[in-house]
C-alpha positions in Angstrom: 119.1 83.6 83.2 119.8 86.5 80.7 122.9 86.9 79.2 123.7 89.8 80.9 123.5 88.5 84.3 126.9 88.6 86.0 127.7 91.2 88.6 130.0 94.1 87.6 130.5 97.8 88.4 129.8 98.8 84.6 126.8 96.7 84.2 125.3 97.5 87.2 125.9 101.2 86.2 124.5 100.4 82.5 121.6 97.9 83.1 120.7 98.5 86.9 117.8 100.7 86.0 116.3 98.4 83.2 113.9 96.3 85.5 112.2 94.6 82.7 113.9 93.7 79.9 111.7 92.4 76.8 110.8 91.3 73.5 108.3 89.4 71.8 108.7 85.8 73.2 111.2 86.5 75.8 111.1 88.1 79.1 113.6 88.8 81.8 112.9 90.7 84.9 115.8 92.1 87.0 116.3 90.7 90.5 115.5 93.5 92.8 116.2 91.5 95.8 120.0 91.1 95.0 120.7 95.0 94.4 122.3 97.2 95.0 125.1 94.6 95.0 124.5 92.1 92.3 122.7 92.8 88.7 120.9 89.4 88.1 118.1 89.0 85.4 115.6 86.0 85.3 114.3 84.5 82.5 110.3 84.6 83.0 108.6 82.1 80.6 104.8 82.0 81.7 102.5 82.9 83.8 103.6 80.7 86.8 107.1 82.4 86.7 105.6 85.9 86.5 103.2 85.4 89.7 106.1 84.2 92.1 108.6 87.0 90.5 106.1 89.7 91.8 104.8 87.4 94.8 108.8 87.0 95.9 109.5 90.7 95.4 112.1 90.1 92.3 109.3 93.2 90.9 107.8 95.1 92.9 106.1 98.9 92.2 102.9 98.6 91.2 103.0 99.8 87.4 106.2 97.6 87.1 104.2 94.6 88.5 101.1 95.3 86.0 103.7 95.2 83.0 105.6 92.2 84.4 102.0 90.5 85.0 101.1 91.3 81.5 104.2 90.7 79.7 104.5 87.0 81.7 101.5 86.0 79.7 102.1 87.4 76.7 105.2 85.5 76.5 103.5 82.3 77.5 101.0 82.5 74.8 103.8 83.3 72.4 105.6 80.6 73.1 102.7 78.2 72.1 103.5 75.8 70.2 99.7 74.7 69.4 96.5 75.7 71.2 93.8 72.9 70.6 91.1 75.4 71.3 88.6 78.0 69.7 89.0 81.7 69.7 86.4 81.7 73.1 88.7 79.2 74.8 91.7 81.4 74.3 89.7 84.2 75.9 89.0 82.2 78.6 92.6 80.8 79.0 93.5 84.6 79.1 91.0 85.8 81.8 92.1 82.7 84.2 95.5 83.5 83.5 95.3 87.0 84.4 92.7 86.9 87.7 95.4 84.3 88.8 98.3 86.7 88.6 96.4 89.7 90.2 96.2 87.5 93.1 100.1 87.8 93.3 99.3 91.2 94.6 96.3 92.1 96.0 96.6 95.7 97.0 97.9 97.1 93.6 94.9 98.4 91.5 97.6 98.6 88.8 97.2 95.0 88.4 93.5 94.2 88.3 93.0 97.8 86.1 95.2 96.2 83.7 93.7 92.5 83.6 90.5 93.4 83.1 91.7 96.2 80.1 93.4 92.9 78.7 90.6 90.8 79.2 88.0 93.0 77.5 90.3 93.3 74.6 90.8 89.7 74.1 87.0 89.3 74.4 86.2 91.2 71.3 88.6 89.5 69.5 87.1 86.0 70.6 83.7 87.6 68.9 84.7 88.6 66.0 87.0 85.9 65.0 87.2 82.2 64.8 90.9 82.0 65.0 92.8 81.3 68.4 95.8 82.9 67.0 93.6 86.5 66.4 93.1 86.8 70.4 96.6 85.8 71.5 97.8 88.3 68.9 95.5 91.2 70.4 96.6 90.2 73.8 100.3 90.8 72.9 100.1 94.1 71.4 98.2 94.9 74.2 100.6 94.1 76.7 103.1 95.8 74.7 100.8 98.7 74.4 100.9 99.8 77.7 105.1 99.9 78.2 104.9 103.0 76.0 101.9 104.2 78.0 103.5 103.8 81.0 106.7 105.8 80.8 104.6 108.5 78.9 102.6 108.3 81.9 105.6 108.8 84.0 107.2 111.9 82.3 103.7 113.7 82.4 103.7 113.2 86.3 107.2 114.2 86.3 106.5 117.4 84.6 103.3 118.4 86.4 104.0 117.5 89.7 107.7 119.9 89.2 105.6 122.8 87.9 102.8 122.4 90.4 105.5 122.3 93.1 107.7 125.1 92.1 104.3 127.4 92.0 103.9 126.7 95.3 107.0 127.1 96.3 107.9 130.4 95.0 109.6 132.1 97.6 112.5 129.7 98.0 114.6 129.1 94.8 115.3 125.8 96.0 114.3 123.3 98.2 114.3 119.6 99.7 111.7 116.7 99.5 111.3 113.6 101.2 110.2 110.5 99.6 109.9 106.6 100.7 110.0 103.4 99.4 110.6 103.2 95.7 108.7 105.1 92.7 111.4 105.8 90.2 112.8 103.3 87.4 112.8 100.2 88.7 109.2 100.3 89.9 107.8 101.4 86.8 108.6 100.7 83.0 110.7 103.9 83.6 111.1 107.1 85.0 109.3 107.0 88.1 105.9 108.4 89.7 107.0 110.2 93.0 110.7 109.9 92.5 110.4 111.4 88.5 108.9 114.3 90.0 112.2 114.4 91.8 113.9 114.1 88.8 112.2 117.1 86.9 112.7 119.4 89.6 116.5 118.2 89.7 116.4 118.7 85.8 115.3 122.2 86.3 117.8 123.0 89.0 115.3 123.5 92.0 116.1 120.5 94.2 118.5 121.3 97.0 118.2 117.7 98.5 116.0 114.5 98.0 115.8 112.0 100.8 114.8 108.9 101.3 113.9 106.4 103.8 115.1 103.3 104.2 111.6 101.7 104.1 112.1 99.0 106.4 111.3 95.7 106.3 112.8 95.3 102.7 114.8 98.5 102.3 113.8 99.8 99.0 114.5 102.7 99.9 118.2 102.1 101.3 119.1 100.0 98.5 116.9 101.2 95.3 115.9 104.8 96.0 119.5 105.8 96.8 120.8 103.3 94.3 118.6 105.3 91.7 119.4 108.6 92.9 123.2 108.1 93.4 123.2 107.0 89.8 121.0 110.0 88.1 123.5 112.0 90.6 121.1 113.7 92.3 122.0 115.2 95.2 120.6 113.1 98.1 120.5 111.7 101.5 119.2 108.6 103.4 117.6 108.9 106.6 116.8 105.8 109.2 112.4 105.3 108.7 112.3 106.8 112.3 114.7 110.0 111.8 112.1 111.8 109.6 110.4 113.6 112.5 113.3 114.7 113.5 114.7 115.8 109.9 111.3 118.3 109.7 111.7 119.3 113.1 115.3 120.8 111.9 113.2 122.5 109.0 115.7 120.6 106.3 112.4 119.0 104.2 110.1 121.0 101.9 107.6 118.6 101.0 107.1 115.2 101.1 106.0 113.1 97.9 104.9 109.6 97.9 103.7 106.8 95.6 100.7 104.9 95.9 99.5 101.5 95.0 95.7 102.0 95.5 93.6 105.3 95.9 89.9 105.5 97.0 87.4 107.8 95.4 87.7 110.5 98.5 91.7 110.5 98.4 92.2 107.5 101.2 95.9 106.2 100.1 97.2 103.0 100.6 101.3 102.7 100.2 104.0 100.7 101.3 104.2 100.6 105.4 105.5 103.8 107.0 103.5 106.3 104.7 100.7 107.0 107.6 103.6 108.0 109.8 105.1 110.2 107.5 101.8 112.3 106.8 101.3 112.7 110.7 104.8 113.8 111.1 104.3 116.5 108.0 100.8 117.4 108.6 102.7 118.5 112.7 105.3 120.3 111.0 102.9 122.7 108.5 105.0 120.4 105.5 102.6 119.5 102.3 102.3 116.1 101.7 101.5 114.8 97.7 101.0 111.6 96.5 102.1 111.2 92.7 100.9 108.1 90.8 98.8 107.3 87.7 95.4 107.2 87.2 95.2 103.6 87.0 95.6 103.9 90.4 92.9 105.7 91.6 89.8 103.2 92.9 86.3 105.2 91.8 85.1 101.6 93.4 86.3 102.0 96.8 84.3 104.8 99.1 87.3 104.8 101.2 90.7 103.5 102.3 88.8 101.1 104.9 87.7 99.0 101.5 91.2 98.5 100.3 92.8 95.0 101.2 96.3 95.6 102.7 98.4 92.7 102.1 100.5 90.8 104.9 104.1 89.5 104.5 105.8 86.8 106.0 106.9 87.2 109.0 110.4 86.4 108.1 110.7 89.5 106.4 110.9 90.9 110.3 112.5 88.0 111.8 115.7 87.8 109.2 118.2 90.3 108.3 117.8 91.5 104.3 114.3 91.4 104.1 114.3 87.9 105.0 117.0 86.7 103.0 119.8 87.0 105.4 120.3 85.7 109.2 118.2 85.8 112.3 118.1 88.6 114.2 114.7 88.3 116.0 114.4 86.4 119.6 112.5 83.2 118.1 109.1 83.0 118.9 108.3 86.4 119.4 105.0 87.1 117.5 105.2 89.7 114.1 102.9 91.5 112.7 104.0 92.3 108.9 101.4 94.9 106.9 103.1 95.7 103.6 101.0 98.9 103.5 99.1 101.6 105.5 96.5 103.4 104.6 97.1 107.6 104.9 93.6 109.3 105.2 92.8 111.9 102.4 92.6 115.1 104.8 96.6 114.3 105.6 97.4 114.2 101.7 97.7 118.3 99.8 97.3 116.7 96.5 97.4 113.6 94.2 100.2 114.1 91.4 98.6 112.5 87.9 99.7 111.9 84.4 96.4 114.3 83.6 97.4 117.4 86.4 97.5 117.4 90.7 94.0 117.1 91.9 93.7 119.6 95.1 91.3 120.0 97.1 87.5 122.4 97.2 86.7 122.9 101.0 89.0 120.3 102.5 87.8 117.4 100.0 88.5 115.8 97.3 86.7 115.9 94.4 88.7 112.8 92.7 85.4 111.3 90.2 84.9 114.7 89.0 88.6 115.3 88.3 89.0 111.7 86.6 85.5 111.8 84.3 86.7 115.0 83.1 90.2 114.3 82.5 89.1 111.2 80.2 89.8 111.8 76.7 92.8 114.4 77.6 95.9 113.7 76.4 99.2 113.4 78.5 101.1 116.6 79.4 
């Protein structure tokens, strides 16, 4: 455990929003499960510890998870105190290594983008060089690399998404946005996706209200959303997952903006469980509906949101209080059925918030490859 691991109201206030703390040869990821109560870091020192951190939900968000992933090796190969292998072998430990730890989480294209980024790297290293050392080196710059990239990333969907927002809202100085699950600081490497476009339009002084959902069954939204938001000191308000119909039906939410962990080709949008529902409930109430995240998240693979794998979650997650971690509250033996994400069809979505501008739609479709091939080369806003 880190040094800093104790629970008090100044450290949580100072460190709470750190959710990976690193450098070279040392990693410790904050305990997610344990806020908004407890700030508790865990030393990660390979691979093994990394998978069960992101499998066991101690990091969770799915640039946060790439980084953690990444970082878990990097810190294992660091730590080496002799490889008995050539420069190929130490590719090859790399690439097992990494398709082991995407399987921690499926769903998040985050992860698999990033592995195979890492992998590629590592492989022209292992060509060029007969040295072991010269491909773990490359691997953790690599890793290191895309921390940087990510909170740029981050700020550039902040700043679009605000401006794109406040165009279309011109005729009301100020309005409210729904969000739910968790997309801000502790689900990235900082900042946020959906919840820093909340931030920017708070930093500009256009957000009347943000609210978030309590994102049942592991309430990141009750206790990291509004954790994150009551410590920025943005003005905001939680809502129960089912009182969102009823908050648009009293005309008190603007726009709705959302993460997203995977995103086919034709705008199909897999995020945490509850996302469908709320893109019925705004598409009923004439209330734009965005999804903000990277472009490592978007799937040019995937034809559609019926290709993405959704991941299911223990059961216990239902049957127990806290996620799972507390009591029982569920009549034992009663059957559960635990998704960890729905999939939101592309003609409920207005736009997809990235790092390189919104993508909207020509003629009630996406155009998402076009957007991404000519975006390439761009750099962030």
């Amino acid at each position: 455990m880190a040094p800093d691991s104790k629970s008090s109201n100044d450290l949580l206030i100072h460190n709470s929003l750190r959710s990976i703390s690193y450098k070279r040869g040392s990693l410790q990821l904050l305990d997610q499960r344990k806020l908004p109560l407890e700030t508790v870091y865990l030393d990660i020192q390979d691979a093994t510890d990394g998978w069960n951190a992101i499998r066991d939900m101690v990091v969770r968000g799915v640039p946060a998870i790439a980084i953690a992933a990444a970082f878990s090796l990097a810190v294992e190969v660091a730590n080496f105190k002799d490889f008995n292998g050539t420069s190929e072998e130490a590719a090859s430990f790399i690439e097992l290594k990494l398709e082991y730890l995407v399987s921690s989480r499926p769903t998040a294209v985050n992860l698999s983008d990033a592995a195979k980024k890492l992998i590629e790297i590592t492989s022209n290293v292992a060509s060029t060089s007969t040295m072991p050392e010269s491909v773990f080196q490359a691997y953790i710059e690599a890793a290191e690399i895309m921390l940087d990239d990510d909170v740029a990333s981050n700020k550039a969907i902040g700043s679009y998404g605000s401006r794109f927002l406040r165009d279309q809202q011109k005729i009301v100085p100020r309005f409210s946005v729904l969000t739910h699950c968790n997309t801000g600081s502790l689900a990235t490497a900082g900042y946020g996706t959906a919840l820093g476009v909340i931030r920017a339009l708070h930093a500009e002084g256009v957000l009347e209200r943000a609210y978030c959902t309590e994102t049942r069954p592991f309430n990141q939204g009750s206790r990291l959303t509004a954790f994150e938001l009551v410590h920025d000191k943005i003005p905001a308000t939680l809502i129960a997952d089912s009182a969102a119909a009823a908050l648009m039906k009293e005309s008190r939410v603007s726009a709705v903006i959302v993460g997203a962990d995977r995103v086919a080709a034709n705008g199909d949008t897999a995020n945490k469980i509850g996302t469908y529902s709320l893109a019925l409930c705004a598409m009923h109430h004439h209330i734009p509906f965005y999804v903000a995240a990277p472009l490592t998240s978007i799937d040019l693979y995937l034809s559609s949101g019926e290709e993405i794998v959704i991941e299911e979650r223990s059961a216990k997650e239902l049957l127990h209080s806290q996620g799972g971690l507390g009591e029982q509250v569920a009549a034992s033996g009663i059957l559960v059925w635990n998704p960890a994400f729905d999939v939101t069809p592309a003609y409920l979505i207005t736009g997809i918030i990235t790092e390189k501008g919104v993508i909207t739609k020509n003629n009630d479709a996406f155009n998402i490859k076009d957007f991404v091939e000519k975006a390439a080369g761009k750099s962030t806003a």
